[in-house]
C-alpha positions in Angstrom: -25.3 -83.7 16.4 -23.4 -81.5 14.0 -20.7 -78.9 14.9 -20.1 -75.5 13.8 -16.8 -74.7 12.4 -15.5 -71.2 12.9 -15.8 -68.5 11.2 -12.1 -67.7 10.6 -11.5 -71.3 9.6 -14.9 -71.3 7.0 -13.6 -68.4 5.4 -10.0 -70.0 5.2 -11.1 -73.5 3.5 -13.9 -71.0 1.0 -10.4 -69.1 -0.1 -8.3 -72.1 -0.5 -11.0 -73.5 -2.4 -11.8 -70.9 -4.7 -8.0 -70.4 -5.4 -7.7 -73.6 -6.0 -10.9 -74.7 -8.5 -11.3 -71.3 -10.2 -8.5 -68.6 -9.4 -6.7 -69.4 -12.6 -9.6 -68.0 -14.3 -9.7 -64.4 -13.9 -5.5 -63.5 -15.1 -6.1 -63.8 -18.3 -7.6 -61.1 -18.8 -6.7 -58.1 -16.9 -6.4 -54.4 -18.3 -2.7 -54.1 -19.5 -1.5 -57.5 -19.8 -0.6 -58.1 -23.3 -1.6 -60.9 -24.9 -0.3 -64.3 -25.2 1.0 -65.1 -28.3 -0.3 -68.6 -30.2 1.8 -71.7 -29.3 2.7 -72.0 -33.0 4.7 -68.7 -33.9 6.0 -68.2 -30.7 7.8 -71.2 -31.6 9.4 -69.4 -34.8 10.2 -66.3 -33.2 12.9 -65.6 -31.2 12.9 -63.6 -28.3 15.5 -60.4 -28.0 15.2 -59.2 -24.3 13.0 -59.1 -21.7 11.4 -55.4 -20.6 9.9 -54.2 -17.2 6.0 -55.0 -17.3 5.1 -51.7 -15.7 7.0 -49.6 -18.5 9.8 -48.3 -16.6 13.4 -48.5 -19.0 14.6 -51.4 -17.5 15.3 -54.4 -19.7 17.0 -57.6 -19.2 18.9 -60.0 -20.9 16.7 -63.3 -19.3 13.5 -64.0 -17.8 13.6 -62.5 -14.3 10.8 -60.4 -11.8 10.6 -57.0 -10.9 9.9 -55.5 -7.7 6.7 -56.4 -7.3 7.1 -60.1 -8.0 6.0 -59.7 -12.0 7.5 -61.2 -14.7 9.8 -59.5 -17.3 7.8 -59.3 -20.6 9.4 -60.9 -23.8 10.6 -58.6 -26.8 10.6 -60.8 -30.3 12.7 -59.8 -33.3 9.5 -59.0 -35.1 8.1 -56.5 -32.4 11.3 -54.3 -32.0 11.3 -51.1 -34.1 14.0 -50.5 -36.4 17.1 -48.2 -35.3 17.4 -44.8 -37.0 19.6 -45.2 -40.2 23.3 -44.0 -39.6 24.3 -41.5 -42.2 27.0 -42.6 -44.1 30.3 -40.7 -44.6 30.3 -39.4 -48.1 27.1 -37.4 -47.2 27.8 -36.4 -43.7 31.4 -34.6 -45.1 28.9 -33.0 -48.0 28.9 -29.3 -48.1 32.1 -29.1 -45.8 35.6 -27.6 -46.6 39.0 -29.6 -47.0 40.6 -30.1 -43.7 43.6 -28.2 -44.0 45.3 -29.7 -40.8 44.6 -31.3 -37.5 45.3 -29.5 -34.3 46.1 -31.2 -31.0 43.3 -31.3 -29.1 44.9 -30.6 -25.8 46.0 -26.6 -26.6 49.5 -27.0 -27.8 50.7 -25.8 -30.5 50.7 -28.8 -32.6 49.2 -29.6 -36.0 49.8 -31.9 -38.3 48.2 -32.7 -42.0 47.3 -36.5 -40.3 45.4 -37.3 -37.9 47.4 -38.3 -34.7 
């Protein structure tokens, strides 16, 4: 004589089961996670900050999770864009007068041929 088990419970062990034999499978995968970089230059690069996996401008110093239990995504030296060029001072003062003399910037009647 063979008993039934319960519905509830069947379902239960069929879940556990799956998650356990085959749920690793399907997160590979998904629309919008980046992929994983090859064991062998991950090793060589070297990893800048971490940034919010649903885009917001959030970053972090270290691994952590956002709200929704996600990890922080990596940023490697090689994938940050380079910051805009500064101008440097001969050309910015190009095309400008001589400073005659510096006024105090708080209204009185102060100048001086320095700065202060």
């Amino acid at each position: 004589m063979t008993r039934k088990l319960p519905t509830s419970l069947r379902v239960a062990i069929i879940v556990i089961l799956g998650a356990l034999l085959g749920g690793a499978e399907g997160t590979e995968n998904q629309p919008g996670s980046p992929e994983p970089a090859p064991a062998a230059s991950s090793a060589a690069r070297s990893i800048l900050y971490y940034r919010d996996p649903g885009g917001a401008p959030f970053w972090s110093a270290g691994p952590r999770k956002d709200s929704e239990g996600r990890d922080y995504l990596p940023v490697y030296d090689d994938e940050e864009p380079p910051l805009a060029a500064t101008p440097d001072r001969a050309s910015a003062g190009a095309g400008q007068g001589r400073i005659l003399y510096y006024r105090n910037p708080m209204g009185l009647a102060d100048v001086s041929p320095i700065p202060k």
